[in-house]
N, C-alpha and C positions, 0 to 999 in steps of 0.2 A: 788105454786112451792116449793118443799122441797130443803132446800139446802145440797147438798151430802157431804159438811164436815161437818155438824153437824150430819149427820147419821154416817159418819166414825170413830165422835168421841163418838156417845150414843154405836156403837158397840165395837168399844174399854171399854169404860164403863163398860158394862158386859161383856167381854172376861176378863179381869183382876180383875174386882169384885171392883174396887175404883177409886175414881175420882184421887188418888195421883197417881196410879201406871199406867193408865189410858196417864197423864198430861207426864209422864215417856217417856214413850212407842212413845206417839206422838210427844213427844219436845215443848210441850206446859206448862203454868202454870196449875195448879188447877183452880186457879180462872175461866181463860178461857173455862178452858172443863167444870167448874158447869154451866156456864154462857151459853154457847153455847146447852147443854142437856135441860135447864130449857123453852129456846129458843123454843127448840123444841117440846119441849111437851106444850106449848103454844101455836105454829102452830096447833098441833094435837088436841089439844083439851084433851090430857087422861095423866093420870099420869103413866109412863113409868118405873119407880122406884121406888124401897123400898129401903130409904135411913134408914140407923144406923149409929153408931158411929165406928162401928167393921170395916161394909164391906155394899156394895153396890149389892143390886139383882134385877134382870127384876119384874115388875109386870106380870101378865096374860098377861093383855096387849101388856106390853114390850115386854115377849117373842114371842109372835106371832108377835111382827112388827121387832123384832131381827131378825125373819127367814126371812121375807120379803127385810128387809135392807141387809143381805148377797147377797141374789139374784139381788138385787137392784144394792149394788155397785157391783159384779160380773160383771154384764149386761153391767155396764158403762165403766169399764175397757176393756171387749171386743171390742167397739165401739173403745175406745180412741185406743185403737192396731191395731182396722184394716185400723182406718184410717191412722195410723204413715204407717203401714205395707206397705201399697199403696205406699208409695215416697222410702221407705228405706227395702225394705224389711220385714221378720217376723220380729218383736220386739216384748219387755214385756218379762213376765216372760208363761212358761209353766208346770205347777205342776202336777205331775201325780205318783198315788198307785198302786203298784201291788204288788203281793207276792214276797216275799224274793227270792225263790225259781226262780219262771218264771221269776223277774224281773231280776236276776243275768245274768241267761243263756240267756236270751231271747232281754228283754228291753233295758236294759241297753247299751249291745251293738249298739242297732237302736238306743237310747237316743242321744246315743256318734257320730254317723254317721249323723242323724239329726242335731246336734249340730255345726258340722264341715260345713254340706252346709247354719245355717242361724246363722253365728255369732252373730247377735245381739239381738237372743233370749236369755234369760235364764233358766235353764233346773233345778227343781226340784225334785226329785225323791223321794219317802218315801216307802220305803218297808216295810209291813205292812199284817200280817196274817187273823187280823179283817175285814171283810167288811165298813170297815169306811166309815163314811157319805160326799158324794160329797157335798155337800153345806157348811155343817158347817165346813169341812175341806178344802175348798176351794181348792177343785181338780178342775182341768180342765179335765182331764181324769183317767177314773180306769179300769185297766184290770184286770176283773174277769173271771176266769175258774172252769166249772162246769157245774151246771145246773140253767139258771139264774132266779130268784126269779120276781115277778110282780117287777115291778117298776116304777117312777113317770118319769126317766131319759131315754133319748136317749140311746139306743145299738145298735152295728154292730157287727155283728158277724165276729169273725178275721177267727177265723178257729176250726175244730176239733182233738181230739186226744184220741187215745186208752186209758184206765185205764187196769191193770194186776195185778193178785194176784202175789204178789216172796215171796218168800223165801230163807233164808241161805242156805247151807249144810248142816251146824251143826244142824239147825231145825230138817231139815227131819232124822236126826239119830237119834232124841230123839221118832220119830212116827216107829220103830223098820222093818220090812223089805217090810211093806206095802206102795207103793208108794201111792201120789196122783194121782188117776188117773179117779177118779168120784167126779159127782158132792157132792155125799151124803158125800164121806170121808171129803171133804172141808168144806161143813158144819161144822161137827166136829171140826176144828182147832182151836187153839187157835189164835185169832183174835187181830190186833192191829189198831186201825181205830182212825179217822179225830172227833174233836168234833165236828164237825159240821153234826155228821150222825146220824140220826135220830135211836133210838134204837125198833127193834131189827134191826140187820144188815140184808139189802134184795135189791135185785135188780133183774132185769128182764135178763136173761144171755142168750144169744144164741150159743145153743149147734153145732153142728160139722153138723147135719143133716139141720139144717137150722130154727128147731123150737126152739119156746120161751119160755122159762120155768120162773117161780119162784123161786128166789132161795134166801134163809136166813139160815142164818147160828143160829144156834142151842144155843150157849151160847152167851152172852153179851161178849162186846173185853175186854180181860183181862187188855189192854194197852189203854188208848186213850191220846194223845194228840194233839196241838193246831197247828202244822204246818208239812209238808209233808218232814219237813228236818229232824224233830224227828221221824216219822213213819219209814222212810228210817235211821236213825240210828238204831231202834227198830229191824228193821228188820236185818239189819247186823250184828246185837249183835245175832241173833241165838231167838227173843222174840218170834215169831210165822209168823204170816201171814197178811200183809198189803197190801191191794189195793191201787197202786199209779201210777201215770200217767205213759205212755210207756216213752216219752221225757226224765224223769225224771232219771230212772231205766235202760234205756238202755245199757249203757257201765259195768255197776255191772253184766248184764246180760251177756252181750258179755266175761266179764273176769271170769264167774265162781262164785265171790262174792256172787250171786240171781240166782235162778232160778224159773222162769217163769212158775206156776201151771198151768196146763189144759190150754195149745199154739192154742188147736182146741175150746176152747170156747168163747166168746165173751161179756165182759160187755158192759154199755151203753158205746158209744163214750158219750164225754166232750167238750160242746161248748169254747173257749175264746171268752170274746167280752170286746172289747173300748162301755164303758159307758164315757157319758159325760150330764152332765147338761140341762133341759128341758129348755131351753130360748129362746125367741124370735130370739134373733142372734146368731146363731152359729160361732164361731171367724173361722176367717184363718187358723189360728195359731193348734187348735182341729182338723178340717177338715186335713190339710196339714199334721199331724204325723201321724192321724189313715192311711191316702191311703198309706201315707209312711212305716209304718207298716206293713201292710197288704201286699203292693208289693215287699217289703224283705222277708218277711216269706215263701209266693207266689214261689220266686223268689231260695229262698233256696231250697225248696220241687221240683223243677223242674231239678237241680241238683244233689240231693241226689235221688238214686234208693231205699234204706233203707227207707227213712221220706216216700217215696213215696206209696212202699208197707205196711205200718203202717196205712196210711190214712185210704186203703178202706178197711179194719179189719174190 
């Protein structure tokens, strides 16, 4: 039987790289956490660390039982919450990533409502543009929007939403008296796009008559950056032309700010989905925010006639 604070403190270990900073972090001596790591790799039979005089690293080994040992206490922290959660309610803590962007408009708010019906949870939030890793980051939940990638972790899919090419104004006066008004002029544009897109820029677009075309655009994006706050600054600076979610760009729309290239064509919809960690137990605590998530978002869209006709675009 392994004991879970000496795994708590080999992963503290390498999360901070030294048995001092390590002894820190836990409220423990040095002596204790060498003593309790040496323990452990005793139990295991393998040497878990490359120790020096600088700084402390996982071996091969280490590393591969570091990933294990996250999952590990993850697992165990689950259990201990749901069973508290039985007599008292949600308890523990709940952590969860999402973009800046969706997490503002979107999350944050359900965070805040969530928060208010199970006081004695605690609500962490990291807004974050990188696909960070659930595990090592120790998320309980990531909402990702897009198109989701294979994965090792649980997904539910929250909902979908339109993507639209906009534009300034000022853009379109620099392309002189020729509107956009076909696919091949768009091509053309000068392009401002997500790092995350594969080059050359192409997606499958459904035209007005109902077929599905190819369509990539012609030069590489003159702009790219790393988050859809920058793409929508780019684009209101007059940069060119960015494809970015409808949610996002709507009221830029509605004020004149953007306007909305080729309203009769259709890119791919864009899944969201609550990812959460492959584990045996699924906590309360994950289960209980995604339905609550889900049945506000739901619950919005049944009220808005606008979010409504968006959907089935």
């Amino acid at each position: 039987m392994i004991d879970l604070q000496r795994v708590r403190i080999f992963v503290a270990v390498v999360e901070v790289g030294s048995f001092t900073g390590a002894a820190h972090t836990l409220g423990l001596t040095k002596a204790v956490v060498s003593a309790n790591v040496k323990l452990l790799e005793k139990e295991l039979g393998v040497s878990l660390l490359n120790r020096s005089t600088r700084r402390v690293s996982a071996t091969q080994t280490g590393e591969r039982f570091y990933q294990h040992a996250l999952r590990l206490l993850q697992e165990a922290e689950y259990v201990l919450d749901d069973v508290r959660s039985a007599h008292s309610g949600l308890s523990g803590s709940l952590r969860i990533t999402t973009t800046p962007e969706y997490g503002v408009r979107v999350i944050v708010p359900a965070l805040a409502a969530f928060s208010a019906r199970h006081p004695q949870l605690r609500i962490q939030h990291v807004s974050s543009s990188m696909n960070d890793d659930l595990i090592s980051g120790r998320f309980d939940v990531a909402i990702r929007l897009g198109q989701l990638a294979d994965s090792s972790h649980h997904a539910r899919l929250i909902d979908r939403f339109a993507i639209v090419p906009v534009v300034s104004p000022d853009y379109l006066t620099t392309l002189g008296s020729q509107p956009v008004s076909k696919l091949a002029q768009l091509a053309e544009a000068k392009w401002i796009a997500h790092s995350r897109l594969s080059t050359p820029l192409s997606w499958q677009v459904t035209t007005p008559t109902g077929e599905s075309l190819f369509f990539s655009a012609h030069h590489p994006a003159a702009i790219v950056a790393d988050s859809a706050a920058s793409l929508l600054a780019f684009a209101l600076a007059g940069a060119g032309v960015a494809l970015l979610p409808a949610w996002l760009v709507k009221e830029e729309i509605a004020s004149g700010d953007l306007i909305h290239l080729l309203p009769d064509h259709h890119f791919p919809r864009q899944g969201i989905y609550a990812l959460y960690p492959n584990t045996r137990h699924v906590p309360e605590k994950v289960r209980a925010f995604i339905d609550f998530l889900q049945g506000r978002i739901e619950d919005a869209q049944q009220h808005s006639p606008v979010t409504q006709t968006s959907r089935h675009q």
